[in-house]
C-alpha positions in Angstrom: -90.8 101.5 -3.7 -87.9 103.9 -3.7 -84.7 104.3 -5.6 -82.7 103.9 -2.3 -83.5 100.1 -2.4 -80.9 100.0 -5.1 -77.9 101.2 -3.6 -77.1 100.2 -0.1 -77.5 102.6 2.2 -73.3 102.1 3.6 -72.1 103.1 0.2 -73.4 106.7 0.5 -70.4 107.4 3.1 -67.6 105.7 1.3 -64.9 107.6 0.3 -64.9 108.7 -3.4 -61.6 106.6 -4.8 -61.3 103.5 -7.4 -63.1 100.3 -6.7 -62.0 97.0 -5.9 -63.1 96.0 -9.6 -60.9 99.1 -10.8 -58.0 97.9 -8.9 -57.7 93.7 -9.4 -57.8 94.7 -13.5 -55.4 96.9 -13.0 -52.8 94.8 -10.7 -53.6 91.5 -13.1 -51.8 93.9 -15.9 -48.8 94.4 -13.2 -45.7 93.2 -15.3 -42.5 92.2 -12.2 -40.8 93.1 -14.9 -41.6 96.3 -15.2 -41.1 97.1 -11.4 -37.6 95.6 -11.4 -36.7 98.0 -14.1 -38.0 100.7 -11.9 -35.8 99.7 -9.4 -33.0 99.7 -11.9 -33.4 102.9 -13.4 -33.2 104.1 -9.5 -30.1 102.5 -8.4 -28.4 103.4 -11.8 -29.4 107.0 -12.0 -30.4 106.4 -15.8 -32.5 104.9 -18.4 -28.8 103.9 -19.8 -27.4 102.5 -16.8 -30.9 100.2 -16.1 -30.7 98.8 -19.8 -26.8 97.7 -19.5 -27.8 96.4 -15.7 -30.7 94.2 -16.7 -29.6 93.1 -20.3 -32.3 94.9 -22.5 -32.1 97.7 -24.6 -33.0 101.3 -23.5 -36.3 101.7 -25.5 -37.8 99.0 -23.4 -36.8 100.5 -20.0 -38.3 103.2 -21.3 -42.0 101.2 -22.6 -41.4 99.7 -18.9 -41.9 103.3 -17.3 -44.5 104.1 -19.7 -46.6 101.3 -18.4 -46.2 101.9 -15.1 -47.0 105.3 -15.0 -50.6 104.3 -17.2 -50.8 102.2 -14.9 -50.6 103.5 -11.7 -51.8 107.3 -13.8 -48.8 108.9 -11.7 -45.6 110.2 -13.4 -42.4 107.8 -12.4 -38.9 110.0 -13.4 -37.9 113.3 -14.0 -34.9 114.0 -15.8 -32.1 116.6 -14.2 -28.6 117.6 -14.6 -27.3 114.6 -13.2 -29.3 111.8 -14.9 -33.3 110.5 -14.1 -34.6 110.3 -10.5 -38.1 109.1 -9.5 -40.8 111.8 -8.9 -42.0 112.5 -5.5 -44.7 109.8 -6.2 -42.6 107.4 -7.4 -40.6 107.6 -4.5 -42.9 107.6 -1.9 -44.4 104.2 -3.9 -40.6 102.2 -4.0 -40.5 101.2 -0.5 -43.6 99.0 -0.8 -41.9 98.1 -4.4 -38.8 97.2 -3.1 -40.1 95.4 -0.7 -42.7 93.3 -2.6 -39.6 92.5 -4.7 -37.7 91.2 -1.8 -40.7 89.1 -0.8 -40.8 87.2 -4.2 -37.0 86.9 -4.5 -36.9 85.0 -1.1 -39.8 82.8 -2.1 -37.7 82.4 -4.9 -34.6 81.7 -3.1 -36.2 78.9 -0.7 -36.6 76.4 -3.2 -34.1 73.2 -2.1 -30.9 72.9 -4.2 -31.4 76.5 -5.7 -28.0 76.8 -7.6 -26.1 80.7 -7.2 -27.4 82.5 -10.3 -24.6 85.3 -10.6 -20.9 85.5 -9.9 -18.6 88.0 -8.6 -14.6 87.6 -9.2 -13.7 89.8 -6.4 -10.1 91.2 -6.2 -7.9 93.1 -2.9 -4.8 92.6 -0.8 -4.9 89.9 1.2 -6.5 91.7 4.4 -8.7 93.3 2.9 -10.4 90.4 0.5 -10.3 88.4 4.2 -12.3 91.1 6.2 -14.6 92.2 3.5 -15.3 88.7 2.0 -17.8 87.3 4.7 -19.8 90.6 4.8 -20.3 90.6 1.3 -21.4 86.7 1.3 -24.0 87.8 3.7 -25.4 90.9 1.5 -25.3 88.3 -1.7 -26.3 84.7 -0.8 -27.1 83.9 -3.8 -23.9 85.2 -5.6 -20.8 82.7 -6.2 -17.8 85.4 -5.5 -14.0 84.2 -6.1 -12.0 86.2 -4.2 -8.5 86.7 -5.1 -5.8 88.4 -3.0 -3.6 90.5 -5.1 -1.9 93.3 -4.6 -2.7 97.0 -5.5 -0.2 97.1 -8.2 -1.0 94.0 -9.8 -4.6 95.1 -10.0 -3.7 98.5 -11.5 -1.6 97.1 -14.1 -3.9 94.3 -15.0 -7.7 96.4 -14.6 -8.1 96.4 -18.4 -7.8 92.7 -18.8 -10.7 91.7 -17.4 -9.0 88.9 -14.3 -11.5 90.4 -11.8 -15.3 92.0 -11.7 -14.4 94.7 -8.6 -11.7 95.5 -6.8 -10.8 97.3 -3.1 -8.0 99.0 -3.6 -5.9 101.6 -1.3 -5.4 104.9 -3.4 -7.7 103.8 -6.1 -6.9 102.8 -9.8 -6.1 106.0 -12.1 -6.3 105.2 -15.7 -9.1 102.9 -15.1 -11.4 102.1 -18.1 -14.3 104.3 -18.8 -17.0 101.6 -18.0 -15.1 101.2 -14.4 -16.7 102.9 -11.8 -15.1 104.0 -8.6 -16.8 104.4 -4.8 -14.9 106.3 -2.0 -15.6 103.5 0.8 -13.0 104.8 3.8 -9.6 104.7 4.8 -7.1 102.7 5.4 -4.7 103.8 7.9 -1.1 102.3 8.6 0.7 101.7 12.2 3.8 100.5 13.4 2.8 97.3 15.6 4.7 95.3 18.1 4.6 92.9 21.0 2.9 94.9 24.5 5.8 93.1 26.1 8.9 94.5 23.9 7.3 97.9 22.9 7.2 98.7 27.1 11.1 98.0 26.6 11.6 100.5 24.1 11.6 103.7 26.4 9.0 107.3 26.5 6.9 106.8 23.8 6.4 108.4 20.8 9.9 107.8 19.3 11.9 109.9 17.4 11.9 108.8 13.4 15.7 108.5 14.8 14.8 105.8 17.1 12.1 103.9 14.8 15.0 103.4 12.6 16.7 101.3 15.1 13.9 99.4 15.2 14.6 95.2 14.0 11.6 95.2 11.3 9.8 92.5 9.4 9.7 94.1 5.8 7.4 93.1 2.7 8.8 91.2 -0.3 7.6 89.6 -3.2 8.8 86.8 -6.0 10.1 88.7 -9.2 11.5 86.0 -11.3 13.8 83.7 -9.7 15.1 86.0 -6.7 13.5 88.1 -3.9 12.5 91.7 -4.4 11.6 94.4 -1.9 8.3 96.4 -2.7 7.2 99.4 -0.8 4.7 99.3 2.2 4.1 102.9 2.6 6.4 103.3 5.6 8.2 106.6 5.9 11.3 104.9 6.6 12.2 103.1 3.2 13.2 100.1 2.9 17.1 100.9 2.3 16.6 103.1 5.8 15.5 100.1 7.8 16.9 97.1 9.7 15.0 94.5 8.3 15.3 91.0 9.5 13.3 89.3 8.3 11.2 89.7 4.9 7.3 88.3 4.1 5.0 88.3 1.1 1.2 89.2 3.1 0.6 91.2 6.0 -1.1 88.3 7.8 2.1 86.6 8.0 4.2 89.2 9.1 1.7 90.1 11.8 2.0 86.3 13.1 5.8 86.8 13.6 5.6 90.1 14.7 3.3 88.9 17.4 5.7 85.9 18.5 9.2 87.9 18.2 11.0 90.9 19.5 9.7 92.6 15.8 8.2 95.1 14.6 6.1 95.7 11.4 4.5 98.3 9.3 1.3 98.0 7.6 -2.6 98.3 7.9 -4.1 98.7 11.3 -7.0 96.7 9.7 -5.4 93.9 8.9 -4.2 93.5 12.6 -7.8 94.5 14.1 -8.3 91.3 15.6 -4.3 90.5 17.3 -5.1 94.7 18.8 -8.4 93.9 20.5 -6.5 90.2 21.8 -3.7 92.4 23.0 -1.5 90.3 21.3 0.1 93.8 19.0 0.1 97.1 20.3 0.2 100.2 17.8 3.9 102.1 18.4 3.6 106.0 17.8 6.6 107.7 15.9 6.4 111.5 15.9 5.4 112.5 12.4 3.8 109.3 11.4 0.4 109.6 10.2 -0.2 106.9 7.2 -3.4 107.1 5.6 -4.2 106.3 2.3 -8.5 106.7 0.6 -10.1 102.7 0.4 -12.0 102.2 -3.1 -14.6 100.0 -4.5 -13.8 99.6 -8.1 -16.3 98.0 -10.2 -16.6 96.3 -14.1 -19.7 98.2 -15.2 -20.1 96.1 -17.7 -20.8 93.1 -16.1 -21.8 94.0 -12.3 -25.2 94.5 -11.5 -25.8 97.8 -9.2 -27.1 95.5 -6.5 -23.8 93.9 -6.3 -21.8 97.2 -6.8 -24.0 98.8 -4.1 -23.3 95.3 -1.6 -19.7 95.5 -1.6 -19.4 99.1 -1.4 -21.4 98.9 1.8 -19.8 96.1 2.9 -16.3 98.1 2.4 -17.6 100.7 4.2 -18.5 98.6 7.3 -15.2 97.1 7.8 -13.1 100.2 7.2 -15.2 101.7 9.6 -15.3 98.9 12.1 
C-alpha cells in the first residue's frame, strides 16, 4: 500500500492558495461594521471625516482598518497630502464591498412598514428645491427630506443657525462655517423669456439693451414688514431702469403670467425648462446679455452623512445639466 492512497490524486493539480477551511473561519470573523467604516473612510478622504460620519470615535475607525487588513493580510490606506486613500488592493476589493453592502441594505429596506431612518432639511429657491427634490428622493428612499424654498439671501444670512442640513445656492455662501462644506454642482444661467407669439412682434432680434428697456416686465418682490420691496434678480437692467408691471415673489409664478400676457420676465432658464420645451416661453436675446452665476451644494458636516452629501450633489448636477 502506497502513500498516494492518502491524498487524492485531483489535489496534486490544485492551485497552491488558502482552503475552504482557511476562508469560512476567516469570513465568520467578518465584522459589517468594519466594512462600512471602510466605505466611510473612502467617501470622506479621512480617518476624521469617517468617525464624525458614522458617530464613533477615530481610534475605532482606525481598530476597524486594523482588522480588516489582518484579516484579509492586505494593506487597506495610505496616507498622502490630501488625506487617506485606499491602497491599490483595497480599491480593487470595494466594488465587491460596496456592493455586498448594497445587497444587505435592500434586504434590509424590504421589510413592510420600514420607517425612514435619517432626515435631510433641504434648503434652495423655489425652482431649484422643485427640480432637484424628486431626484434626490430617488437617490435616498429611505431619507425623510423637508424641503424648504428660500431664497439665496435668506440662506446666507441664516447658515450659522442651523434652519437647514444643505443648501443649493447660486453664487455659493461666503462666510460659511468651517464644518460647511461646499460642491461646485453647475450653473445656473438667466434669460429673458416671453410669449413665441409677442416676442415675433418685437422686430430683428437680438435687441439693443435700448430696446429691452422698453420691454413691459414682470419684476421680483418680496414682503419686508408691512409694504412691498423690490429685490434684485440679477438682470442688467435694474429695477429702477425697467418698466415693470407687474411684481411677484417666485419665479414659477412670474413664468405663469409671463406665459399668458404680452410680458416679459427675467430669471433662470431652469426654472422655465419645462414652459421652453412646451413652446409655451421662448428665450429673448439682448446684445450683451450673458447671465450666469456658479450652482452650489452646501452641506452641515456635522450632521450629513457623505452618502447624502454625495446624493444631492449628483443630483444637482443632473438637473443643472439637464
Amino acid at each position: 500500500m502506497t502513500n498516494d492512497l492518502a491524498i487524492p490524486a485531483s489535489s496534486k493539480s490544485r492551485p497552491s492558495g488558502p482552503s475552504r477551511i482557511d476562508i469560512v473561519p476567516a469570513l465568520a470573523d467578518l465584522r459589517l461594521a468594519d466594512l462600512l467604516t471602510l466605505l466611510a473612510v473612502e467617501n470622506t478622504g479621512s480617518v476624521s471625516g469617517a468617525a464624525r460620519e458614522l458617530g464613533v470615535t477615530p481610534s475605532q475607525v482606525s481598530k476597524a482598518i486594523a482588522r480588516l487588513e489582518r484579516q484579509f493580510g492586505v494593506r487597506m490606506l495610505s496616507r498622502g497630502v490630501h488625506g487617506v486613500a485606499p491602497t491599490p488592493e483595497a480599491r480593487r476589493m470595494l466594488p465587491g464591498i460596496a456592493s455586498a453592502v448594497e445587497e444587505l441594505r435592500s434586504l434590509d429596506g424590504a421589510r413592510e412598514g420600514r420607517q425612514a431612518d435619517v432626515q435631510l432639511t433641504l434648503a434652495g429657491p423655489s425652482y431649484l428645491v422643485s427640480s432637484v427634490l424628486p431626484a434626490i428622493a430617488s437617490l435616498l428612499p429611505r431619507t425623510k427630506i423637508r424641503g424648504l424654498e428660500l431664497a439665496p439671501a435668506f440662506m446666507r444670512a441664516h447658515v450659522a443657525e442651523n434652519l437647514f442640513d444643505v443648501a443649493i445656492a447660486p453664487g455659493g455662501i461666503v462666510g460659511r462655517p468651517a464644518s460647511w462644506t461646499n460642491d461646485l454642482a453647475g450653473e445656473v444661467r438667466s434669460v429673458l423669456l416671453g410669449r413665441p407669439d409677442f416676442v415675433r412682434g418685437l422686430g430683428p432680434l437680438p435687441l439693443t439693451g435700448a430696446r429691452a428697456r422698453e420691454l413691459p416686465f414682470i419684476g421680483p418682490a418680496t414682503i419686508g414688514g408691512e409694504r412691498f420691496a423690490a429685490v434684485g434678480d440679477d438682470c442688467p437692467l435694474s429695477v429702477a431702469e425697467r418698466r415693470i408691471v407687474y411684481e411677484v415673489q417666485t419665479i414659477g409664478v412670474a413664468l405663469e403670467l409671463a406665459a399668458s400676457t404680452d410680458h416679459v420676465v427675467f430669471g433662470p432658464a431652469i426654472a422655465a425648462r419645462r414652459l421652453l420645451e412646451a413652446g409655451v416661453l421662448v428665450q429673448i436675446p439682448v446684445e450683451g446679455w450673458d447671465v450666469r452665476d456658479t450652482l452650489h451644494v452646501v452641506c452641515n458636516g456635522d450632521r450629513v452623512l457623505s452618502r447624502m452629501r454625495n446624493a444631492v450633489v449628483r443630483a444637482t448636477r443632473e438637473v443643472s445639466a439637464g
